[in-house]
C-alpha positions in Angstrom: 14.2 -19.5 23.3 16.5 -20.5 20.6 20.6 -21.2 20.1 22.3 -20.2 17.3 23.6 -22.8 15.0 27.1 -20.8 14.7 28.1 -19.8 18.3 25.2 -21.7 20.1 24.2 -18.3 21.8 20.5 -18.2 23.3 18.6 -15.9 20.7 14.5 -15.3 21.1 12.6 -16.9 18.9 11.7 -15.3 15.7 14.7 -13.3 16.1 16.3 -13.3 12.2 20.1 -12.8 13.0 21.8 -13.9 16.3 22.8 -11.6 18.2 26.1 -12.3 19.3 27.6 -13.4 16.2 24.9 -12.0 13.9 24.7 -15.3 11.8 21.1 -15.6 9.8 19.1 -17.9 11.3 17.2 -21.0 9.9 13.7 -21.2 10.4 12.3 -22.4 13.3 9.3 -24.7 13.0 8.1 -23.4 16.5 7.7 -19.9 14.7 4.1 -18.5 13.2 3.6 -15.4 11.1 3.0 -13.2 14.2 6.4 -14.2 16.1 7.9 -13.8 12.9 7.0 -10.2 13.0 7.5 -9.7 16.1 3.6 -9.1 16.6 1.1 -10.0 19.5 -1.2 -13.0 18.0 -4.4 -11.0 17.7 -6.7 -10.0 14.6 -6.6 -6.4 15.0 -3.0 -6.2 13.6 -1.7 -2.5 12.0 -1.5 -2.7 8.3 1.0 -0.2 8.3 2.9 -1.6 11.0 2.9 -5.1 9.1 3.9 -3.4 5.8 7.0 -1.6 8.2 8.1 -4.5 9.6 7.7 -6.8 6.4 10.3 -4.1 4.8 12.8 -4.2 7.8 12.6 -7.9 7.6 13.0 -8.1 4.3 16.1 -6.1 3.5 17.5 -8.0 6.4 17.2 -12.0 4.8 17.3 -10.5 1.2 19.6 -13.4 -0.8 21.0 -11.1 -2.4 23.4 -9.8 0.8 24.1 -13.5 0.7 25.5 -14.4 -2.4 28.8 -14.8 -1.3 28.0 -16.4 1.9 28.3 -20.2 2.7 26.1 -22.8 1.5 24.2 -23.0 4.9 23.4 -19.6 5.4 22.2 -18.5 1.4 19.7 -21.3 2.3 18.8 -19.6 5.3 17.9 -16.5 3.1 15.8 -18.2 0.6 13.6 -19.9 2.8 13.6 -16.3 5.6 12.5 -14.3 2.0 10.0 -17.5 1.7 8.3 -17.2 4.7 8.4 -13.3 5.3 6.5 -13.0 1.7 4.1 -15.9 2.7 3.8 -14.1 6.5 2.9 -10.4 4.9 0.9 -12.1 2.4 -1.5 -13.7 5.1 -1.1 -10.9 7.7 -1.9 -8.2 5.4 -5.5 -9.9 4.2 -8.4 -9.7 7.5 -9.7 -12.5 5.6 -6.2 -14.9 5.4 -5.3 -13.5 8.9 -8.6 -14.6 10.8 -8.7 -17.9 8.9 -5.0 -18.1 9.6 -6.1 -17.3 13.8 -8.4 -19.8 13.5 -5.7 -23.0 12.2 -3.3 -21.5 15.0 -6.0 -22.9 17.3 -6.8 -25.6 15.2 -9.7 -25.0 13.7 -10.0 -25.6 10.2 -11.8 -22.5 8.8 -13.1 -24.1 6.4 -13.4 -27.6 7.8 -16.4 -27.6 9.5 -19.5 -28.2 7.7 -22.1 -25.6 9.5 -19.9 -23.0 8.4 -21.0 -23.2 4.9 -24.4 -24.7 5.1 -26.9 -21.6 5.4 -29.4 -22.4 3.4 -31.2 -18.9 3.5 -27.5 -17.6 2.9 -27.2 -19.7 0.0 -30.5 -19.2 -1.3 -29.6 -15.3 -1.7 -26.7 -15.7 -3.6 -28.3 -17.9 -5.8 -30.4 -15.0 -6.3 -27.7 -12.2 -6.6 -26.3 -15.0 -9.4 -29.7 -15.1 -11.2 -29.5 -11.2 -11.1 -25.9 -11.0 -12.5 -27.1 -13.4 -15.3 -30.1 -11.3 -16.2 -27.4 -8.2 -16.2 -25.2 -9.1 -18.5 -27.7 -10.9 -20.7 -29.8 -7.7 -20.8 -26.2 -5.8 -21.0 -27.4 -3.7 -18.0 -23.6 -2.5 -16.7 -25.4 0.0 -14.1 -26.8 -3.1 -12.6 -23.7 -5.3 -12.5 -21.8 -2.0 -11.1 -24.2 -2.0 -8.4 -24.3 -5.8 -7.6 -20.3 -5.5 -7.5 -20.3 -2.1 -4.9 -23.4 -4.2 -3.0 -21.0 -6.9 -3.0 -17.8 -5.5 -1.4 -20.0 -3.6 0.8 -21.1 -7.0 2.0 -17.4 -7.4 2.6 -16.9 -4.9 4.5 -19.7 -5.3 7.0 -18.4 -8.6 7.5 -15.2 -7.2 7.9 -16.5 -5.0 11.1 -18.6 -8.1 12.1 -15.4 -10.3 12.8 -13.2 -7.6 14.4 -16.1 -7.3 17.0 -15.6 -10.9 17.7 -12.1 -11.2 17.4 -11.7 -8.3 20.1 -13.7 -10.7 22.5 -10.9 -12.6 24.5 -13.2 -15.7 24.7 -13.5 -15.9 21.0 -12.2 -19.3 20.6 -14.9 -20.8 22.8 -17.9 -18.2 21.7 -17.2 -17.4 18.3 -15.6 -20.3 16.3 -18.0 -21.3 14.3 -19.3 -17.6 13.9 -15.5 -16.5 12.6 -15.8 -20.0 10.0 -19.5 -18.6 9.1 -18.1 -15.3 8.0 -15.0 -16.5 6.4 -17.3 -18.7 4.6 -20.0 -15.9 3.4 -17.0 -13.7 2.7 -16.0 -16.1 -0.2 -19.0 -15.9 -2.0 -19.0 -11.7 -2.1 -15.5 -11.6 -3.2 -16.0 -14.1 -5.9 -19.2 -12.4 -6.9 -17.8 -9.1 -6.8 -14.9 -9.8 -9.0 -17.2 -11.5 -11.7 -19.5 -8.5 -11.8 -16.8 -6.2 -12.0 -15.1 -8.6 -14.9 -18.4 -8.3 -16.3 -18.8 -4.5 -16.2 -15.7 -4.5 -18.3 -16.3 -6.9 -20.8 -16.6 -5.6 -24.5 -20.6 -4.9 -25.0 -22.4 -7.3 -27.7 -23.2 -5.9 -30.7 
């Protein structure tokens, strides 16, 4: 529940306009990007639903349809246009949205150190590395096409992998460490699959 600043009417939180008087409102610190959009706080989010509502929203707080407003409320555009871009920016992304679940139940993503330390794990990128290296040295672009699609298929098995635990109510408690672990691995493919690909299309030496 919220009050509007202007007639001090009760409003539901995330709600970008008041109601009654249908004065923007500021944002609220209590908001996330799911209330924001009016969305449930779960992984399995609608891309197209989240590309809807970012448009409604959008058109909506635009500063523009506040140029001529007061002081108080063209700031209450800038920072709405702020926060809707940075909220279909994350929401948008599996891998910014289940990193972005995991901080809403504080858990750094990133934070804990067993997420990244799998030395077998590492020990095979280091390998795909070598590989890429011996690619482009031998200027072999079949290869470095191949360890780029390998790559993002990577991705998108992990992708399945964490939708599977995200759809698992108990997630939190089971899978924290397992959702960190993925978010982690997933790094390294899409960094390796956008050097492979830069490499696939850099000029060949003569």
């Amino acid at each position: 529940m919220t009050r509007c600043w202007a007639c001090k009417a009760d409003g539901k939180l995330g709600e970008l306009t008041c109601a009654s008087c249908g004065k923007l409102q500021p944002v609220d610190r209590r908001e996330d990007y799911f209330s924001l959009f009016d969305l449930p706080r779960v992984y399995g989010v609608d891309p197209a639903d989240v590309e809807r509502r970012f448009r409604e929203r959008s058109r909506v707080v635009h500063p523009d349809r506040f140029a001529k407003a007061e002081p108080r409320e063209r700031r209450f555009a800038l920072e709405r246009a702020t926060r809707l871009n940075d909220a279909h920016r994350v929401l948008r992304d599996w891998r910014q949205r289940a990193g972005y679940l995991l901080r809403l139940a504080s858990q750094d993503p990133f934070g804990d150190p067993r997420a990244a330390h799998d030395p077998e794990f590492l020990e095979g990128q280091l390998a795909l590395r070598e590989a890429l290296a011996v690619a482009q040295a031998d200027g072999d672009l079949e290869r470095i096409r191949r360890l780029a699609s390998d790559a993002k298929e990577s991705l998108g098995a992990l992708e399945l992998e964490l939708r599977r635990m995200f759809d698992d109510e108990r997630w939190f408690s089971d899978h924290a460490l397992d959702v960190a672990r993925r978010l982690a691995r997933a790094r390294y493919y899409e960094n390796l699959a956008a050097d492979a690909e830069r490499a696939a299309q850099a000029p060949a030496r003569t």
